[in-house]
C-alpha positions as CSV (number, residue, x, y, z in Angstrom):
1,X,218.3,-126.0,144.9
2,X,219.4,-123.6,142.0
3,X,222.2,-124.2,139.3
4,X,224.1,-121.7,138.1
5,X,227.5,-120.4,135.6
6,X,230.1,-118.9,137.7
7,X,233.2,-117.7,136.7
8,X,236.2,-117.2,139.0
9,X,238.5,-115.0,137.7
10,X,242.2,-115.9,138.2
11,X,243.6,-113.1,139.4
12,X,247.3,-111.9,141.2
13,X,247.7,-113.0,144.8
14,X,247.9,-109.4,146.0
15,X,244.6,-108.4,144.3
16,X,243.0,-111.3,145.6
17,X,243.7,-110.6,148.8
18,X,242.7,-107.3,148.1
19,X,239.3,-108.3,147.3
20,X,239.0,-110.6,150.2
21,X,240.1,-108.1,152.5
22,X,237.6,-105.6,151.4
23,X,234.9,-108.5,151.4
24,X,235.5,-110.2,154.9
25,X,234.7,-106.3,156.2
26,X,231.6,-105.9,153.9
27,X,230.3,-108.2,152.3
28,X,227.7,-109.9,154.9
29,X,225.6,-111.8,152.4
30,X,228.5,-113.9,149.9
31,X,231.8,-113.8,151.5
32,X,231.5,-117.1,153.8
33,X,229.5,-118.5,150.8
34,X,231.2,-118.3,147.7
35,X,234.9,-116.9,146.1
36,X,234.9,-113.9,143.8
37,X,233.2,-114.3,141.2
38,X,231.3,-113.0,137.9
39,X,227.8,-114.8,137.3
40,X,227.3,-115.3,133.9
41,X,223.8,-117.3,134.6
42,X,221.8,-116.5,137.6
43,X,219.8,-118.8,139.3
44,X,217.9,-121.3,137.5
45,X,215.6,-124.0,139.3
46,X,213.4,-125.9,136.5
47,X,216.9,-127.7,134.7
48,X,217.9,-131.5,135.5
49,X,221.8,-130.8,136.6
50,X,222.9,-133.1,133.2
51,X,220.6,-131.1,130.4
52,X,222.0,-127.5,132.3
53,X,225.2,-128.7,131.9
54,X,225.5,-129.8,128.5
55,X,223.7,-126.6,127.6
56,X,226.7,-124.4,129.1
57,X,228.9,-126.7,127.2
58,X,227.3,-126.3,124.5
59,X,226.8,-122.4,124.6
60,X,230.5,-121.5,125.8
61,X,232.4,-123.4,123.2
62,X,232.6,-120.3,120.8
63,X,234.4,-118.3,124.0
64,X,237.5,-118.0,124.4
65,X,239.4,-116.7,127.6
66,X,238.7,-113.5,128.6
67,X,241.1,-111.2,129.7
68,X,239.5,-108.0,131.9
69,X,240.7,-104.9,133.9
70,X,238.2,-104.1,137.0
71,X,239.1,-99.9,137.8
72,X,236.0,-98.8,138.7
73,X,232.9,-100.0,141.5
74,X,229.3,-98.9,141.1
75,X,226.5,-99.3,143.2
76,X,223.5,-101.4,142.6
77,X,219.9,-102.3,143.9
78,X,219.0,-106.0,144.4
79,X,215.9,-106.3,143.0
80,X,214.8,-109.1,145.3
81,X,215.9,-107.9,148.6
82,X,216.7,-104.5,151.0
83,X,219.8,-104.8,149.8
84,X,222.3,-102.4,147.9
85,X,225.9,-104.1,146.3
86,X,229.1,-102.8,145.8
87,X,230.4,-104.4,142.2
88,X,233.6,-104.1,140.7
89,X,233.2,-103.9,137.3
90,X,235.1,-104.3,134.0
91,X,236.6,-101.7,131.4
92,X,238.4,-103.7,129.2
93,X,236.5,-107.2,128.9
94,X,233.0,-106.2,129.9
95,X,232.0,-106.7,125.6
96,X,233.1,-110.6,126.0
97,X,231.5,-111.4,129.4
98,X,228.3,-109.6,128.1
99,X,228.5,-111.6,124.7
100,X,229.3,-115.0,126.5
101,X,226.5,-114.1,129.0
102,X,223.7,-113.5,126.2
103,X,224.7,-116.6,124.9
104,X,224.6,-119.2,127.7
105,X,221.3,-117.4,128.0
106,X,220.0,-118.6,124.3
107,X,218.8,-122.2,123.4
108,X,217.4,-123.7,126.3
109,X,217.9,-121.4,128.7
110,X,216.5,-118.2,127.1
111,X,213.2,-118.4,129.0
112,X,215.3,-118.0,131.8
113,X,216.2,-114.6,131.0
114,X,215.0,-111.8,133.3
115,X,214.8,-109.0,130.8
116,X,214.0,-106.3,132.8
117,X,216.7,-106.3,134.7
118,X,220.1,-105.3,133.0
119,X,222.8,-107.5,133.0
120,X,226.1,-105.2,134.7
121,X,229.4,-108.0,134.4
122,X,230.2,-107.5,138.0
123,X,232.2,-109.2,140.9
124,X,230.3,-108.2,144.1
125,X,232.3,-107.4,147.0
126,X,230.1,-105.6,149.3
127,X,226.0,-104.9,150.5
128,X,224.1,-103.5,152.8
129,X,220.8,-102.5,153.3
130,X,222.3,-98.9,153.9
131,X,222.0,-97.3,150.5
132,X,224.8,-94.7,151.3
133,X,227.2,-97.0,152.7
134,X,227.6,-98.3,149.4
135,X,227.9,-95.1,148.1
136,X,230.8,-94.6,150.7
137,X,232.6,-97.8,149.7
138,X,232.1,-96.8,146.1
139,X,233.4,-93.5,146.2
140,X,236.4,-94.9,148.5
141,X,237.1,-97.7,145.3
142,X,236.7,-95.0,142.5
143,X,239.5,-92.4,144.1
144,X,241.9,-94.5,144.9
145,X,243.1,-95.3,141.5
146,X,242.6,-99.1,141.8
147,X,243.1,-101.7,138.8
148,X,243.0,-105.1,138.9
149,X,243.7,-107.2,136.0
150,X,242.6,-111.0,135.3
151,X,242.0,-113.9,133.1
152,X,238.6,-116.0,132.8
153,X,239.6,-119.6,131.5
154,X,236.4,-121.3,132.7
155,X,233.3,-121.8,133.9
156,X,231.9,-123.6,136.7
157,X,228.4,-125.0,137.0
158,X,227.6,-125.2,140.2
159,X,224.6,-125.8,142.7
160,X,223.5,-123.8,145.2
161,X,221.3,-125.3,148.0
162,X,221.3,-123.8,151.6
163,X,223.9,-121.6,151.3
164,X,226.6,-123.5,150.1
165,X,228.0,-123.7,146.6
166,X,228.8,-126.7,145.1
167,X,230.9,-127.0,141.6
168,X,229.2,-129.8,139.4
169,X,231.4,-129.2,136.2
170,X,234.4,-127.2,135.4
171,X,234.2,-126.1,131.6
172,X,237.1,-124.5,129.8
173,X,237.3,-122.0,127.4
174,X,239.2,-122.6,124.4
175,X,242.3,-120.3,124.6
């Protein structure tokens, strides 16, 4: 069992379907499991549910609601896995969901920090083990002029144990 920050991003129902469309045909690892989604804390397992919580609380009270434009995809390597990711990543919000992520990640949860890998604000919505399939999808994302605007009004806390996310808290940001 791991807990984690998640943030779904409201977005317009045609870019949601959109995403979900281009998910159900590629993304084999997250699409069953979880909604789009930016992670602001990855998974942590050493944290009683009640003191992780609190902390996120604690941490996010000094956000307010991000508002973010996604116009671009890049591809990424997992650095746990064979796998490659197609993420959809911000221009305009990427500063606040880096700021708000390096924050949740202070206090009690900066030894959970993994600095050497970068933190990339990102909503994946495709992988495979194929490095240039990604690169395909990418390249099919970047020319086709797409731009998808949305809000971030909260966080969830959620658990994830055997494949299946579970939301333990919803916190707001203040607007």
């Amino acid at each position: 069992m791991s807990l984690l920050a998640l943030a779904y991003p409201h977005l317009n129902s045609k870019d949601y379907q959109w995403i979900q469309e281009f998910r159900e045909e590629n993304d084999e690892l997250y699409y069953r499991v979880m909604e789009p989604h930016f992670t602001l804390v990855f998974p942590v397992f050493n944290q009683r549910p009640e003191t992780f919580i609190e902390e996120i609380k604690r941490r996010a009270a000094d956000h307010k609601k991000i508002n973010f434009t996604l116009r671009c995809a890049v591809i990424d390597k997992d650095a746990f896995t064979p796998y490659w990711h197609v993420f959809l990543v911000p221009d305009e919000g990427y500063s606040h969901l880096i700021k708000l992520h390096d924050n949740l990640y202070s206090g009690k949860l900066a030894d959970e920090l993994r600095l050497s890998l970068p933190f990339i604000p990102h909503i994946v919505i495709g992988n495979s083990v194929e490095k240039w399939t990604c690169k395909e999808l990418v390249d099919q994302i970047n020319y086709s002029n797409m731009e998808i605007t949305g809000t971030i009004e909260e966080l969830d806390v959620v658990e994830y144990h055997e494949e299946r996310v579970e939301t333990l808290e919803k916190i707001k940001l203040p607007l």
